[in-house]
N, C-alpha and C positions, 0 to 999 in steps of 0.2 A: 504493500500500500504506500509507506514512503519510500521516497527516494534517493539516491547519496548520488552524485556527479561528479564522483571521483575516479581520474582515469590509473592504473598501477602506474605509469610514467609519471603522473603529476605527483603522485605519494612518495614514490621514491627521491626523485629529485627535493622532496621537501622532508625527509625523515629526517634528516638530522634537526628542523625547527618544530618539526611536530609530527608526532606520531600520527598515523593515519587514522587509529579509533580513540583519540583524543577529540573533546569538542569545545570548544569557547563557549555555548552557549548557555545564559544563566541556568540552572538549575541541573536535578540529576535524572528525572523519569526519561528513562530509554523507550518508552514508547509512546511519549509525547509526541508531535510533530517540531520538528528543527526548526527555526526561522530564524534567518541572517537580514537585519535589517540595515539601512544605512546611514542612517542618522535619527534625531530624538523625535520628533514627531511621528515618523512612522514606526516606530520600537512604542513607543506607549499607542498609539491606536491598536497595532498587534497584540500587546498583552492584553489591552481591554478585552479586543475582541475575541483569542485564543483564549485567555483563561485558564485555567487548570490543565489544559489539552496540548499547550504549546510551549516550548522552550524559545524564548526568545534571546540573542545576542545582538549587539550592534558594532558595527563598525568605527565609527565616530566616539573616541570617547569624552567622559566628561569633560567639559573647557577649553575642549579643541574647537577651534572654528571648523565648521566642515564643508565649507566653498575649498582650504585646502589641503584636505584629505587626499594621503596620499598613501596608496594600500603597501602593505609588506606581504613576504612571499607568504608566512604565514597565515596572514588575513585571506587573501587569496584562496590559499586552500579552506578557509574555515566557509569564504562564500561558496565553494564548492563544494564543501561536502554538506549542507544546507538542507533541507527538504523543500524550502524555499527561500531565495534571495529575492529581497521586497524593496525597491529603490526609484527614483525620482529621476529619468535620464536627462541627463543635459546639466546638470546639479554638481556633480562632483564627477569629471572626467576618467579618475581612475576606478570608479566602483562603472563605469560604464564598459571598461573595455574587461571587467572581471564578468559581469554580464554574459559579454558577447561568450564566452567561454564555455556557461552552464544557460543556454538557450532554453533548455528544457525547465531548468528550476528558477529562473529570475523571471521576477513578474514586476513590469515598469505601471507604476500608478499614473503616470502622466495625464493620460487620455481621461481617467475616469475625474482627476482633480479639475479639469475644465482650464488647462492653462492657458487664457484669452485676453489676459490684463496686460499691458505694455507699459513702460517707462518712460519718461521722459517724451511724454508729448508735447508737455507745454514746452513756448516759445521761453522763457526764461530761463527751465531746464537747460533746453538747447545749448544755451547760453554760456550756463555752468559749467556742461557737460560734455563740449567739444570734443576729448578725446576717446569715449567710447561709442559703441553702436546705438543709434536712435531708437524706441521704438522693439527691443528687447521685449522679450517677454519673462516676465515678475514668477521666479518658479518658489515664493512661497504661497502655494495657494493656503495652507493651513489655519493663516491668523482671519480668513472668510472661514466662520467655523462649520459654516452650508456645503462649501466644497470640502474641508475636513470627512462632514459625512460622510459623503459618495464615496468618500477614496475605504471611509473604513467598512462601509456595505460591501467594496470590492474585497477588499481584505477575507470580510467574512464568506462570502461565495468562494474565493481562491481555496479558504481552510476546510469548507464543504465538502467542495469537489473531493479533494484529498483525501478529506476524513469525513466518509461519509457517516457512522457511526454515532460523529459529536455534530453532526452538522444544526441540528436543531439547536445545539447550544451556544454556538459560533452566532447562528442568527439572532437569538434571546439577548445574547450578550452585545452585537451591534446596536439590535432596538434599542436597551438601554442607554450606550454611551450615544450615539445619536440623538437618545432624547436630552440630552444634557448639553449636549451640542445645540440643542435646539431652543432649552433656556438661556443659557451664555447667549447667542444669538441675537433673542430679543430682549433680556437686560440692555445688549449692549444698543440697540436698536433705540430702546428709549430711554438710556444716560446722556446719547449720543446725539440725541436729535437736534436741538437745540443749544448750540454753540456760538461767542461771539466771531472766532474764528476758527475758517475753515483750511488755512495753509498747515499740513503738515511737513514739518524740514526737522527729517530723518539721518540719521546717521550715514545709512545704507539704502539703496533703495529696494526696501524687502517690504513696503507694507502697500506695495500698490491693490492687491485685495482689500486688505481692510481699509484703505483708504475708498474703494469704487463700491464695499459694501455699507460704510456709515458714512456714505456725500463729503469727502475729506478729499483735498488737491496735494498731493504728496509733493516735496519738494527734498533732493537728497544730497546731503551733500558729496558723496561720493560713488554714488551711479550704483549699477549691481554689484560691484566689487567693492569689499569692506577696506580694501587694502589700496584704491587707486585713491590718488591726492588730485584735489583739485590744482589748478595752476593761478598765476598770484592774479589774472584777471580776472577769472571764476570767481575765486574768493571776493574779490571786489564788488564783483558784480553781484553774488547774493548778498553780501553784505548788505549791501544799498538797496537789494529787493528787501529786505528781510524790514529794514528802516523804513521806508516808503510803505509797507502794510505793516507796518505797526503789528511784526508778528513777536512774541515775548517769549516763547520757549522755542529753544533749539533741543530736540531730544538725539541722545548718545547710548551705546548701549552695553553690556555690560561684558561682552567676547573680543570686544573692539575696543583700541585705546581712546582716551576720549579726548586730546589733543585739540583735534583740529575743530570740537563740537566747542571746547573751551573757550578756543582762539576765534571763531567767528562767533560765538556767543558776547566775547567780551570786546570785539571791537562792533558789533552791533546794539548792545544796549538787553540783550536778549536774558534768560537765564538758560539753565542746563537742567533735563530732568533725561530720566531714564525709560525707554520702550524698548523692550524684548520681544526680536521676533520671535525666540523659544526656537531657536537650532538648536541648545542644548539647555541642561540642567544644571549650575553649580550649587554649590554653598554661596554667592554671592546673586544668584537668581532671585527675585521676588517673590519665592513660591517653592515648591515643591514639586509640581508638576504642571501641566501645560493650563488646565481651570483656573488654579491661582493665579498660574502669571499673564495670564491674560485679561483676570479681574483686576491685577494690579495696575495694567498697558492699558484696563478701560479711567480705572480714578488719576493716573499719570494724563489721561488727556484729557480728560474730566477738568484736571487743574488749571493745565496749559494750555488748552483752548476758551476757557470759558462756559464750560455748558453747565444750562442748569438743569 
C-alpha cells in the first residue's frame, strides 16, 4: 500500500550518510504513512490532516529561511524514501529538482493553492523594484486562509487515495481544520474591514494574498526575495511614497534582518512592527503555530493601519 522511491544505486551511494531503513520522519509507527514535506505551512496542514495515521518530517528547519533551502544528499534521500513528498514548485528550487527524481511520490500543491496573485503591479512598485521581474507571481498562497483550505482538502484526498482504510478520517480531520480556517477567515474579514489605511509596505513581498483577500495595496520593500536590497533611488523613492501617504508602519519580519525596515522606517517618519508570513516556526515567532501567528499578523495590522 505505501511506497518507498528508493532506487539500490541511490542507497548505496548514500550509506555512509544514512542508512537506507533509517527515516527522518517525526515519530516511530512503521505503519503510519511517511510524508516529507517542504517547509512549515505545508508540515502543519499535513499533520492536521494525517493525524495519528501519518508521520510527518520536513525539510526546512526551524529559523531557516526556506526561499534558501538548499537540500543535502541526505535530505534527498529522506524525500525519496517518502510515501509522499508534498511541496510548492517554483518555491524553493532544490526540493524541485529532488521532485523530479521520485515523480511517483511528490505531489506539487501548486494548482490546487490557486497561484493567480502577482507582485508589483502598481506603478510605484515599479518604481522601487526595477531590478526584478514585474508581475511574478506571490507563491505564499497560505496567509488567504481560503486557499490554505483547498491545498489541505488536496492533502486529504492525496492521504485517501493511499490509505484507503483511514480515509474517512483524513477527510473528518480536513473538515475540521478547514473549518477553523474558515473562522480565522472571517474574524479577519471583519477586524479588517475598516481601516484608515490601506498601503501595506512589507518586508518581503509574501503577502500579496492577504493583501487581494482583506482590500490591502501591498507595497515591499524588497520584491519576492527576502535577500534583494533595494538601490539608493528605490529607497528614495519609497521613502517619499511612504511620506506623501502618510503611511506610519513599515512592517519587518522576524526570519529576515530588519535593517533596511529600520532604515526606511526612520528616514520616513514611519515606525516598525512585525508580520509573519509563517514560513517557519521559532521561539521568536508570535505564536506557536500558524492560528496564533496569524491572529497576531491580524492585531499587528489592526494597529498599523488603523482599523476599527
Amino acid at each position: 500500500m505505501y511506497r518507498t522511491a528508493v532506487t539500490v544505486t541511490t542507497c548505496a551511494l548514500l550509506l555512509a550518510l544514512s542508512a537506507c531503513g533509517t527515516s527522518d520522519a517525526s515519530g516511530g509507527d512503521e505503519d503510519a504513512v511517511a510524508v516529507t514535506t517542504s517547509f512549515y505551512p505545508l508540515e502543519y496542514a499535513t499533520e492536521q490532516v494525517g493525524g495519528e495515521h501519518v508521520s510527518v518530517s520536513n525539510l526546512t528547519r526551524p529559523g531557516a529561511e526556506p526561499h534558501d533551502l538548499e537540500l543535502s544528499p541526505k535530505q534527498v534521500l529522506q524525500a525519496g524514501r517518502a510515501d509522499h513528498l508534498i511541496y510548492l514548485s517554483g518555491f524553493q528550487p532544490s526540493v524541485d529538482d529532488a521532485a523530479t527524481q521520485t515523480p511517483d511520490t511528490a505531489f506539487d500543491v501548486s494548482g490546487t493553492a490557486r497561484l493567480d496573485v502577482a507582485t508589483d503591479e502598481d506603478e510605484h512598485e515599479d518604481a522601487a523594484h526595477d531590478d526584478h521581474d514585474h508581475g511574478a507571481r506571490d507563491p505564499h498562497f497560505w496567509l488567504d486562509p481560503t486557499r490554505y483550505a483547498d491545498v489541505a482538502d488536496a492533502i486529504a484526498e492525496l492521504l485517501a487515495e493511499d490509505d484507503p482504510a483511514h480515509a474517512e478520517d483524513y477527510r473528518a480531520n480536513a473538515k475540521a481544520f478547514t473549518a477553523e480556517l474558515t473562522d480565522l477567515d472571517q474574524e479577519l474579514q471583519q477586524d479588517l474591514s475598516d481601516c484608515t489605511r490601506r498601503d501595506l509596505v512589507t518586508g518581503h513581498a509574501a503577502f500579496a494574498y492577504f493583501a487581494d483577500r482583506y482590500d490591502f495595496h501591498e507595497v515591499s520593500l524588497s520584491g519576492l526575495s527576502p535577500d534583494a536590497q533595494p538601490g539608493a533611488a528605490a529607497m528614495a523613492d519609497l521613502i517619499s511614497y511612504i511620506k506623501e501617504e502618510d503611511i506610519s508602519t513599515v512592517y519587518a519580519e522576524p526570519l529576515v534582518p530588519r535593517d533596511l525596515a529600520d532604515t526606511i522606517a526612520r528616514d520616513s517618519g514611519a515606525s516598525v512592527a512585525v508580520l509573519d508570513p509563517i514560513e517557519g516556526v521559532t521561539k521568536e515567532s508570535a505564536g506557536s503555530d500558524y492560528f496564533e501567528i496569524m491572529r497576531s499578523n491580524r492585531d499587528a495590522v489592526v494597529e498599523g493601519q488603523g482599523c476599527r
